[in-house]
Structures are given as structure tokens and as C-alpha cells.
C-alpha positions in Angstrom: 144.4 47.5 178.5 143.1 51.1 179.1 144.9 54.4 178.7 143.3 58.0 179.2 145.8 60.7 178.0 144.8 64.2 179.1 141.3 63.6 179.1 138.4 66.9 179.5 134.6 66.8 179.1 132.9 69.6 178.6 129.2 70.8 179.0 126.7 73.5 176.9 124.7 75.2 179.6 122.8 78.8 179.1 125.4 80.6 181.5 128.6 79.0 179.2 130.6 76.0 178.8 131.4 74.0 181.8 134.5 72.0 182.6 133.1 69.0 184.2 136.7 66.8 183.5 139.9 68.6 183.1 143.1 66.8 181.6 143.0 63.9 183.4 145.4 60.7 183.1 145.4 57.3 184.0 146.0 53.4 182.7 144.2 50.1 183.4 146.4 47.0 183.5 144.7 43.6 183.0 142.9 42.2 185.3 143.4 45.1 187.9 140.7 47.3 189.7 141.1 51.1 190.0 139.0 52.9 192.7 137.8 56.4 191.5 137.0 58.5 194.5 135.4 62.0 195.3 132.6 63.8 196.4 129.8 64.5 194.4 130.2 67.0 191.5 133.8 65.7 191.1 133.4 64.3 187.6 133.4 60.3 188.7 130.2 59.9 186.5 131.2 62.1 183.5 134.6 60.5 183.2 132.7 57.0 183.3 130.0 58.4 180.8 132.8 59.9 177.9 134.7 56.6 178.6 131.8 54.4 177.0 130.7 57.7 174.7 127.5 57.9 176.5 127.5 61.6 177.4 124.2 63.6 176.9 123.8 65.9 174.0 124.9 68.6 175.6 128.3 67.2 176.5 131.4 66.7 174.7 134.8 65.0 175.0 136.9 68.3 174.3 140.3 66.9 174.9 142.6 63.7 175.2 142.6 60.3 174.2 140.9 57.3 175.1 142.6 53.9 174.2 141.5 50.8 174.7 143.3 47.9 173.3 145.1 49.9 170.8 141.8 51.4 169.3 140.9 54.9 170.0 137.6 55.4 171.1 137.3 58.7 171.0 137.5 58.2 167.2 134.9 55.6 166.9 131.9 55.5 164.8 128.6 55.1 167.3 128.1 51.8 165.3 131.8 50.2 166.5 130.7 51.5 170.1 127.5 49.6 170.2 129.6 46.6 169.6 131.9 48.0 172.5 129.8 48.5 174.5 128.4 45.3 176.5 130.7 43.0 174.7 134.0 44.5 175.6 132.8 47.3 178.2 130.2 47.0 180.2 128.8 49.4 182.8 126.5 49.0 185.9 124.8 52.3 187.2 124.8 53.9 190.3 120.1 53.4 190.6 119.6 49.5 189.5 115.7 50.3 189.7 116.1 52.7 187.0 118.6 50.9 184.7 116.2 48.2 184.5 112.8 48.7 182.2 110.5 48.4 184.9 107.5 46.8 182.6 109.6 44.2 181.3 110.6 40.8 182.8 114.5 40.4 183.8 115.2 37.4 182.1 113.9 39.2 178.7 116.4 42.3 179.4 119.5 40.0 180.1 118.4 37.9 176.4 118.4 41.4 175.2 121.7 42.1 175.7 123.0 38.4 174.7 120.9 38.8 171.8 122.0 42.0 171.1 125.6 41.2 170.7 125.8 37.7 169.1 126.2 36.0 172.4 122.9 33.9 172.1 120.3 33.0 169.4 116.3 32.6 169.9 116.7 29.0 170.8 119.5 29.1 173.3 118.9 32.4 175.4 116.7 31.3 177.4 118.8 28.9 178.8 121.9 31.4 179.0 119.9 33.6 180.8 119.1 31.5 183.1 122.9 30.9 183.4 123.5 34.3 183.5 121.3 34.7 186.8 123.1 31.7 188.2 126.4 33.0 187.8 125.0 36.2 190.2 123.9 33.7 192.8 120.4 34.2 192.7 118.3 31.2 194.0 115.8 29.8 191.9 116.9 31.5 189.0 114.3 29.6 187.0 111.3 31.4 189.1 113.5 35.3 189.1 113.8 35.0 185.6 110.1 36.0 185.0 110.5 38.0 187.7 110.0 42.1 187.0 112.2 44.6 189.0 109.3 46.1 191.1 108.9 42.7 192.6 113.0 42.3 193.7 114.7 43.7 196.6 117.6 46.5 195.9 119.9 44.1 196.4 118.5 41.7 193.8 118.1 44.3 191.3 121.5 45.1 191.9 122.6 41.2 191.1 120.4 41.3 188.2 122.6 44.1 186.8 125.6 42.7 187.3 124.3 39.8 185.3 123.3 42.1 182.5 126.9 43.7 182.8 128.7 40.0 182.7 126.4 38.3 179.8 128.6 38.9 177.4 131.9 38.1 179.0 133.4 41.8 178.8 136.7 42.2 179.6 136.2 45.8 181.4 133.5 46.3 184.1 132.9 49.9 184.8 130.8 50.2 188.2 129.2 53.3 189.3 128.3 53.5 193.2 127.2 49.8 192.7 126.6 49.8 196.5 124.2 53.2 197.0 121.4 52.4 199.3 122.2 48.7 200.4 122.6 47.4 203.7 125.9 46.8 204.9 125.2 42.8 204.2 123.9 43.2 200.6 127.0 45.7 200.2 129.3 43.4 201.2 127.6 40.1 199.3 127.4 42.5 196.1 131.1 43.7 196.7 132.3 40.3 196.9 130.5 38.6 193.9 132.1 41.4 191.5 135.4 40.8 192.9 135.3 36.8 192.8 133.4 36.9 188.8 136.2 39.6 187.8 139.0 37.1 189.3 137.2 34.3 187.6 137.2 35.9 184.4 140.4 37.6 184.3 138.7 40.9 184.0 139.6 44.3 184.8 137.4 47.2 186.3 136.5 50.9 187.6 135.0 51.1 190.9 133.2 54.7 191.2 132.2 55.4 194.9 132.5 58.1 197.2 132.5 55.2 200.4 136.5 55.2 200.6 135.9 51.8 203.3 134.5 50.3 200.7 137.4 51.7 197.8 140.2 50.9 200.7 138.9 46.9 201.1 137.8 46.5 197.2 139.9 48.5 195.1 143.8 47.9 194.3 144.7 51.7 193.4 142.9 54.5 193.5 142.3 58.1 191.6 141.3 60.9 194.0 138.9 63.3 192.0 138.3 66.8 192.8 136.9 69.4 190.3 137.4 67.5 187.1 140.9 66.9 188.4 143.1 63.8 189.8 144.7 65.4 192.6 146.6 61.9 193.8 146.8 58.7 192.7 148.4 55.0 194.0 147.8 52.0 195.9 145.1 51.9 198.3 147.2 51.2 201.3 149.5 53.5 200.9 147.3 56.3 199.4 144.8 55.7 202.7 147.4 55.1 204.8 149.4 58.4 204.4 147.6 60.4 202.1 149.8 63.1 200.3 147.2 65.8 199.3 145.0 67.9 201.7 141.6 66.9 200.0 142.7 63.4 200.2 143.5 64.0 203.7 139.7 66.2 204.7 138.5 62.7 202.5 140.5 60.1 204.7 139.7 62.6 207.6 136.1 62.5 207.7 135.5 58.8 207.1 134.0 57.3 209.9 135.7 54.7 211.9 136.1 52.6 215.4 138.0 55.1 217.7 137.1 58.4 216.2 134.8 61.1 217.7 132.5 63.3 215.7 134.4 66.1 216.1 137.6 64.6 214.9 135.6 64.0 211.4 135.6 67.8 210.6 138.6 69.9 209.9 140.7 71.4 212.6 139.5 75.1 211.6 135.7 74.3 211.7 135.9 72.1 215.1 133.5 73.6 217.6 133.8 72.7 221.6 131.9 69.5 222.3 128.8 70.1 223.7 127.8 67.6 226.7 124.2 66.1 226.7 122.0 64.9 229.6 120.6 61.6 229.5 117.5 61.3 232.0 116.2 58.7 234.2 112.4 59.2 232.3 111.2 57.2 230.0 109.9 59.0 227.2 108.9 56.4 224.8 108.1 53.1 225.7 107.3 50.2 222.9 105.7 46.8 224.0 105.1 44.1 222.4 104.5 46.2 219.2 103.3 44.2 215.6 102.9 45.0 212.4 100.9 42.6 209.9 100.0 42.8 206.1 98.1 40.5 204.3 99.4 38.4 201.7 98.3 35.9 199.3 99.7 33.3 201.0 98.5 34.3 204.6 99.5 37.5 206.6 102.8 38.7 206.1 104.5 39.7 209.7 106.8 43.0 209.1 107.4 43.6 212.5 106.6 40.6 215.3 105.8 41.9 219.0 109.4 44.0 219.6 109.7 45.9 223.2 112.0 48.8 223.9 112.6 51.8 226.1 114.0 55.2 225.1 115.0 57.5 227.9 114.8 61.5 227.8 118.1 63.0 225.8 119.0 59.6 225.0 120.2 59.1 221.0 119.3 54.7 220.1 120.0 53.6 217.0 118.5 51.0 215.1 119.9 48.5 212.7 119.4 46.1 210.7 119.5 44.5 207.1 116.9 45.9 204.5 113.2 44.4 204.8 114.0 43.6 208.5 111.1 46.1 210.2 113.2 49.4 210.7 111.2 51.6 208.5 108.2 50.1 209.4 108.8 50.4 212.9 109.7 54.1 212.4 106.5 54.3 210.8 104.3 53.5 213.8 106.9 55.6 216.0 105.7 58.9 214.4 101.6 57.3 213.6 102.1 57.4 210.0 101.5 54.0 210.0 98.8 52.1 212.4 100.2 49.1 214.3 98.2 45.9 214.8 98.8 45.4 218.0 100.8 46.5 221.1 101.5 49.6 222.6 103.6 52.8 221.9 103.8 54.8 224.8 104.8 58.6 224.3 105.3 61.1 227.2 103.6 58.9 229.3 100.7 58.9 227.1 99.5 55.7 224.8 99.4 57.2 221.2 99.6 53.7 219.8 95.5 53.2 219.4 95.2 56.9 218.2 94.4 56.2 214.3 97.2 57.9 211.8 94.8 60.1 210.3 93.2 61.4 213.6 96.9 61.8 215.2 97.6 64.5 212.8 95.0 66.7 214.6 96.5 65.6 218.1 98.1 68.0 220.2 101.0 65.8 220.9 101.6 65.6 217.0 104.2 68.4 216.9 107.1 66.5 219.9 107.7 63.4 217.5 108.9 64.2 214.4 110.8 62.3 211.5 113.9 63.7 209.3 113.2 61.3 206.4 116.0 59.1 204.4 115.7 61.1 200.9 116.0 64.6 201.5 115.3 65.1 198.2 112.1 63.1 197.8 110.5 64.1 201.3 110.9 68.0 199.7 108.2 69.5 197.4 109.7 70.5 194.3 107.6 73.5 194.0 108.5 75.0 197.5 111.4 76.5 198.5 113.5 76.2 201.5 111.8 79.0 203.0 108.4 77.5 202.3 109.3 74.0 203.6 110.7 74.8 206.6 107.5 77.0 207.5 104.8 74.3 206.6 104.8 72.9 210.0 104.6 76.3 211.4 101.8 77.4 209.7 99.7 73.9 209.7 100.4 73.3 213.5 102.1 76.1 214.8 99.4 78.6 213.6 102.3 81.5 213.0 102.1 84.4 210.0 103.8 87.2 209.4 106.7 88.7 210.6 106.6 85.4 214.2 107.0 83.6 210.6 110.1 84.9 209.2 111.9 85.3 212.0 111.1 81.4 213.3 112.2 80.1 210.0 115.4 82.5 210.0 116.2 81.0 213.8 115.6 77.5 212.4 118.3 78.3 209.6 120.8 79.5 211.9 120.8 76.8 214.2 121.0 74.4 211.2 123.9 76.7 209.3 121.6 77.1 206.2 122.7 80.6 205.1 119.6 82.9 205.1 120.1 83.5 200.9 119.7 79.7 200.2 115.6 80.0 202.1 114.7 81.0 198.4 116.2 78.4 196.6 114.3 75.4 195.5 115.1 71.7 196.1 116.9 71.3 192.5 119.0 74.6 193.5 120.4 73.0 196.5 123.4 70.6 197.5 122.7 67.6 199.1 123.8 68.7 202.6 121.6 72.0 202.0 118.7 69.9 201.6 119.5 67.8 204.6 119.7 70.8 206.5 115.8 72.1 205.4 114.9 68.4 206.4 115.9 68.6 209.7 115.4 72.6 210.4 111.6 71.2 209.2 111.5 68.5 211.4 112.8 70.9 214.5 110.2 73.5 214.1 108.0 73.0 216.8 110.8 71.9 219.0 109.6 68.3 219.2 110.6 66.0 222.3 111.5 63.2 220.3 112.9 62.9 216.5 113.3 60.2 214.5 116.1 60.1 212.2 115.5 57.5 209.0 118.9 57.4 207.1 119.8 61.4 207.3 123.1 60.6 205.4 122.9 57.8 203.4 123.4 59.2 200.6 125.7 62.2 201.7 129.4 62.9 200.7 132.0 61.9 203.5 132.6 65.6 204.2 129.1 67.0 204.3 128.8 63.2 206.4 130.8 64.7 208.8 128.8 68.5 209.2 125.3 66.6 209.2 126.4 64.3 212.0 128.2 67.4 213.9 124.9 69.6 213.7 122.6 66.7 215.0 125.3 66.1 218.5 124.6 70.1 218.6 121.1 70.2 218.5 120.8 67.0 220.9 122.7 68.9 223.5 121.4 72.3 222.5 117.8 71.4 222.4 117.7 68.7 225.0 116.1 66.2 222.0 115.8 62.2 222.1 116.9 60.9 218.8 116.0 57.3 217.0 118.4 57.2 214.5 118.3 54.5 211.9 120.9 53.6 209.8 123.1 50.5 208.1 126.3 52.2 208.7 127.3 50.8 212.3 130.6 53.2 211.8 127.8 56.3 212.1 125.7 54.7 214.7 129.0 54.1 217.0 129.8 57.6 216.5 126.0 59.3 217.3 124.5 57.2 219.7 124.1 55.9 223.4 122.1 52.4 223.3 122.1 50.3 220.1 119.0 47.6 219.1 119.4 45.4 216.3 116.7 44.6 214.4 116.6 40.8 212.2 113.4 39.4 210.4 111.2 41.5 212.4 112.4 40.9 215.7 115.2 42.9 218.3 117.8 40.6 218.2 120.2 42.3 220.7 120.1 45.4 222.1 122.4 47.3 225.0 124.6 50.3 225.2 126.9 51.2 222.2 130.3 50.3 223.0 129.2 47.1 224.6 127.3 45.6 221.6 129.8 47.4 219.0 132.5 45.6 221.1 131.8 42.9 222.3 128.1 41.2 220.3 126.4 38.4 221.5 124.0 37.4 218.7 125.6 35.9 215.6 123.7 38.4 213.3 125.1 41.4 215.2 128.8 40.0 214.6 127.7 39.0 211.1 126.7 43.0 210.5 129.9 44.2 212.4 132.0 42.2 209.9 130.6 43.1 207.0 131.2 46.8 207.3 133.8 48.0 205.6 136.5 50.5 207.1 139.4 52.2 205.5 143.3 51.9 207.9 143.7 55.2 209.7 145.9 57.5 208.2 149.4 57.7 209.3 149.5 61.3 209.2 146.3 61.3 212.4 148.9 59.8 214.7 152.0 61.7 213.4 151.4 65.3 212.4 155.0 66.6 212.9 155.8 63.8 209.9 152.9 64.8 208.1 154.4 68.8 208.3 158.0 68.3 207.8 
């Protein structure tokens, strides 16, 4: 159905061309699905973008062929592509938000595309949008068709551009991280519509991800990017199973799963001696019966309904739940960025709970709780650099200048492995796991008690994963900090914390030491999230390394 020959994008940039895809080569059978894998910077995108001929002006398909059904496309007027494109190709991107016109209704952009391609006239598209949203299994389609995308949940923007992608009854489906920033439930409920509609409809399609769980349970070969290049290729079983090259294997490696310790996720060479931690007998935060209302225009809204918790000194909780169930908001209250409406947050043996938001910023205790926040990117001003950002807090509440200045902000790097040449660099200048690294040598500046941790790696490679994850266990046994780290992956959660409290609606479900809820749940929701997490077979080569050498 698809062959790529030899295939090699390249960019214009001031400094030169750049290679972004280099020669590479793969074929799509009918009604298959290939899994393209890598970190970021690997070409998954570009390869994507120059198969539908949607590369920015400044890039170019310098090389190869692209066939598709006997046509070549790389020899295609733009006019044959538009009709490729949607009707015979279609693509979903890796942001849903921002692949959708945010000031127009859904149901309009879905008769857009139906329109667009023949599929529909003026007086049936209504109705076949309607169908459209149906087929996604989105309830009351009728109501979500006038619906616009700031008023939908990730997950149903994400259906919504699936149905977009499916209008027309394309034969190839090209998704790009479809899963980036869902729950583990949304993930999984997304992952399986595609599969059950392609099956339906005898379709094939490209699965871009760097979540190798999710390529291992989803996908039924796979392409291993690195640098523009395919460095292996075959089955997912086998490829996961006993992976042949030695990024496949730092890949397959650093994927978190059931058994594994943090340090086992990191190369043998960069393995540092595990650290031990003290957890104390002193509570350092205590929540009771904490709420959080909004109101709403059909009565008050109830975000987070009277929860109760304890979090010892040098203990690391997690907290987890499904999207919209209360985490962020109840990280929110944590670090008084957010006022509660009732109940009480005990800190240090101290009741910061009816301190106002605004006048807590001016409290003493401000500087021991802290929060490394879920975008690294977005919680960074774009006009400071690393240097800058990491010395905020230290001017504002520290009240150091000068040379106590530098050499704070230096320390900070160290301890966080940022190297001292990236503290002029600005946010656009640096990797993901550099920025990560400024977010939480921020948050550590004043050597707070107690951090929060709101999604530090969502969004991170599997190998950078991996060092993030490694520094925090440091800096917990280093620094003697308590963490609350919250996060959908229950694979991270099992590897970084002590105590576990799942989060449903608004309300703590379950909540009790790691290993015992991870193994053994009592609530139905907690096995519900347990199953829905997708994790890849253990490699081979982890439990036979004289095979792996020979």
C-alpha cells in the first residue's frame, strides 16, 4: 500500500542545511499498523510531514521515493495532494487543541472536511457529521456537535480529531503522539477506538510515539528512529523482546515497568550508588477534610469534596487519578496558589490553609513548599535565561546579590547536572530535560521542606525519563525533601514513591503504601487505572547478558 525507498528531508537554516531524515526505507501492507519510535529530534514528525507533503517552506524532500498505491507522491501536483490528503491519507497531530480552529464549532470543521472532499453536500452534512461524532463514541453527539474545543476535555478533542481524520473513509491513518498528555484511561479508550475503527474499516496506519508500552501493546511492527535513521526494524514482540541494536536496547532499557528500580532505567556506565532515604515518624503536612468549590451556572461545581491525608517527613506520595478528578486542584491549595473553601492544610505544624494566596506569598513559610510544575516550558519565562530563572526565588525571597548569587545558582546547577554553559541559554535553546532540570534547580533554591511535583516528565523522552527520575531519588536522600508527586503514569509512581492515594471525581478513593495498592487494589477504579496502563515485555537480553554478548 505504502513504500518509502531511500527517503531524506532536508532543512534551510542560517548555519547550513540540515539532515533531519536520512535514507530511510520501509513498506505498509494493508490493513497493518507500523509503530515509529524514538526520542525527540529523531525525525518521527518530519518523516510524517514529507509523507503527506506538508513540510514548511524551509524543508524539502531531498531524496527517495514515496509510493503509495502505485502513484508517486513525491511527484505530485499540490492540487492531486489536496485530494490525497483527507480522502486517502489522513493525519491526526500530536496537540488536538491546536489542530482544531478554536473559534469555530466542531461539527462545522468535521462538514469542512466532508465538504471539502465530496464526501457530503449542504443538505446532508449535517447529519454525517453527526455520524461522524458517533462513530468516535461521543455521547450526545447532537449537543458536542455545537460544541467549540475550549469547552471539551483533552480527551474529547482528541475523539473529535480522530473523527475529522475518519470522515472521509481514508484508507491510511497517520497518527502523531495521539496519546500526549492523557490520562492513562483516556490513553487507553483513545488507543482502543483507533484500533477497533482501523479493523472495522480495513485500514492501515503509522503510529508515531515515543511511549514504547503503548507501541509494544498497539503497534504490529515497529521502526526505531535515531538521527534521521532506522537503526532496527520488525515485530513488536520480538523487536521489544530482544532488541538487536544498543539504542533500541538504552530505549527498551529505560522504559519503566513492574519489577524495575530507578537505577536499573539508566545505562550501566552512568549508574550512581543508590542513595538510602529516611522516612520520619512527623507529620509534615496534614490535609483534613479539604474542599474546593466553583460556581457554575447550574449550582456550584465541587472540584475537590472534603479529602484527608497525612504526609510524613522524607516521605515521597504520589497522587493519581484520571484528568478533571481534583489533582491539580489539590496541588493548587498544597502550595496557596489557590484558596480552598474549606478544611484545613496543616504545614510544619502550622495551619497555612486560612492564610489568603496573595498574603502567603509574603509568608515566611512561603520558601519550604514549593512546586516543579507539569510544562517546563510554559512555567519558564521566555525572556530569562536559565541563569535568571533559577535566581528569581533567590533574589525575591532569598534577598541574595552579587557574587552569594552566582555561586548559589552555580551549586543549584551542579546538584541538578545542568552544565554551568547552558545558565545563559534561554528556554527555546534548551532540551526538554535541560529545562526540567532549571524547573526543579528553581524550585530547590531555598531548600524547601516539602516539593510538589505536578507531572515533571510527562512529556519527557524515555531516556531523559530515566535521568529526571534518578536526580529527584538523589535530591530526596541528599536534601532530606518530602515529595507529592503527581502523575498518570502508575509505572513512574511505583518506581518514585512510598505511599500512593488515588484520587476519583474529587474524592481519595484508596490510598496505602505503594506495593500494596500497586499489587494488590481494593477499589474497582484503582484496578481499572492499573489495567489500563500499558507496559512493553521485558527484554530478553535484561535477564541473559552472556546471550545478549555472544
Amino acid at each position: 500500500m505504502l513504500s518509502v525507498k531511500d527517503l531524506s528531508v532536508a532543512f534551510k537554516t542560517r548555519k547550513g542545511q540540515v539532515d533531519a531524515v536520512r535514507g530511510i526505507s520501509f513498506d505498509l501492507a494493508p490493513g497493518e499498523t507500523l509503530g515509529i519510535v524514538g526520542e525527540s529530534g529523531s525525525g518521527k514528525s518530519v518523516t510524517s510531514y514529507a509523507l503527506m507533503r506538508i513540510l514548511d517552506a524551509g524543508g524539502r524532500i531531498s531524496a527517495g521515493d514515496v509510493t503509495w498505491n502505485g502513484r508517486d507522491l513525491r511527484a505530485a501536483s499540490e492540487s492531486a495532494m489536496r485530494q490525497v490528503r483527507g480522502r486517502e491519507i489522513s493525519m491526526i497531530f500530536q496537540n488536538p487543541r491546536a489542530a482544531l480552529n478554536p473559534i469555530r464549532k466542531v461539527g462545522h470543521q468535521i462538514e469542512d472536511v466532508l465538504r471539502q472532499h465530496g464526501r457530503a453536500t449542504r443538505a446532508n452534512a449535517h447529519a454525517k457529521a453527526i455520524a461522524a461524532l458517533e462513530a468516535v463514541k461521543i455521547r450526545n453527539a447532537t449537543d458536542r456537535y455545537h460544541a467549540y474545543p475550549f469547552e471539551l476535555s483533552g480527551g474529547m478533542c482528541q475523539r473529535i480529531v480522530i473523527a475529522i481524520a475518519l470522515a472521509c473513509d481514508p484508507r491510511l491513518m497517520i497518527a502523531d503522539e495521539p496519546t500526549t498528555g492523557l490520562d492513562i484511561t483516556t490513553q487507553k479508550a483513545v488507543m482502543d477506538l483507533m484500533r477497533d475503527l482501523i479493523r472495522e474499516r480495513g485500514m492501515s496506519s503509522i503510529v508515531i510515539t515515543h511511549d514504547l508500552g503503548l507501541a509494544a501493546e498497539y503497534c504490529d511492527r515497529l521502526a526505531v528512529m535515531k538521527d534521521g535513521q532506522i537503526v532496527e526494524a520488525g515485530p513488536s514482540v520480538n523487536l521489544f523482546a530482544n532488541p538487536q541494536h544498543p539504542y533500541t536496547r538504552k530505549l527498551v532499557d529505560a522504559t519503566p515497568r513492574p519489577g524495575v528500580a530507578i537505577r536499573d532505567l539508566l545505562p550501566p556506565e552512568a549508574r550512581t550508588p543508590d542513595l538510602p532515604h529516611e522516612v520520619g515518624s512527623r507529620a509534615l503536612l496534614e490535609v483534613v477534610d479539604l474542599v474546593k468549590t466553583y460556581p457554575g451556572k447550574s449550582g456550584p461545581v465541587h472540584a475537590v469534596k472534603g479529602i484527608s491525608f497525612t504526609i510524613r517527613e522524607g516521605q515521597s506520595v504520589g497522587l493519581v487519578g484520571e484528568s478533571g478528578c481534583g489533582k491539580s486542584t489539590t496541588s493548587a491549595m498544597l502550595v496557596r496558589l489557590l484558596d480552598p473553601t474549606s478544611g484545613a492544610i496543616v504545614f510544619d505544624g502550622h495551619e497555612i490553609g486560612g492564610i489568603p494566596a496573595e498574603r502567603f506569598l509574603r509568608d515566611p513559610r512561603r520558601g519550604q513548599v514549593q512546586m516543579v510544575f507539569q510544562d517546563a516550558t510554559d512555567s519558564l519565562n521566555p525572556r530569562h535565561n536559565a541563569f535568571d530563572s533559577i535566581a528569581e526565588p533567590l533574589r525575591r525571597l532569598g534577598g541574595l546579590r552579587g557574587a552569594a548569587l552566582h555561586a548559589r545558582v552555580e551549586e543549584l546547577a551542579h546538584l541538578t547536572g545542568l552544565p554551568d554553559h547552558l545558565l545563559t541559554r534561554y528556554p527555546h535553546q534548551l532540551s526538554g530535560g535541560q529545562k526540567a532540570r532549571v524547573g526543579i534547580a528553581r524550585a530547590i533554591a531555598l531548600d524547601p521542606k516539602f516539593l510538589i511535583l505536578d507531572e515533571p516528565t510527562a512529556a519527557l523522552d524515555v531516556s531523559i525519563q530515566a535521568v529526571v527520575l534518578n536526580l529527584l531519588a538523589d535530591l530526596r536522600a541528599r536534601l532530606g525533601m518530602t515529595y507529592l508527586f503527581v502523575s498518570h503514569d502508575l509505572n513512574v509512581v511505583r518506581l518514585l514513591c512510598d505511599h500512593v492515594i488515588v484520587m476519583q471525581d474529587g474524592q481519595i478513593v484508596e490510598q496505602g503504601p505503594t506495593a500494596t495498592v500497586m499489587d494488590a487494589p481494593s477499589h474497582p477504579y484503582t484496578r481499572d487505572l492499573l489495567q489500563s496502563a500499558p507496559t512493553p515485555p521485558a527484554p530478553i537480553a535484561a535477564h541473559a547478558p552472556a546471550k545478549a554478548a555472544e
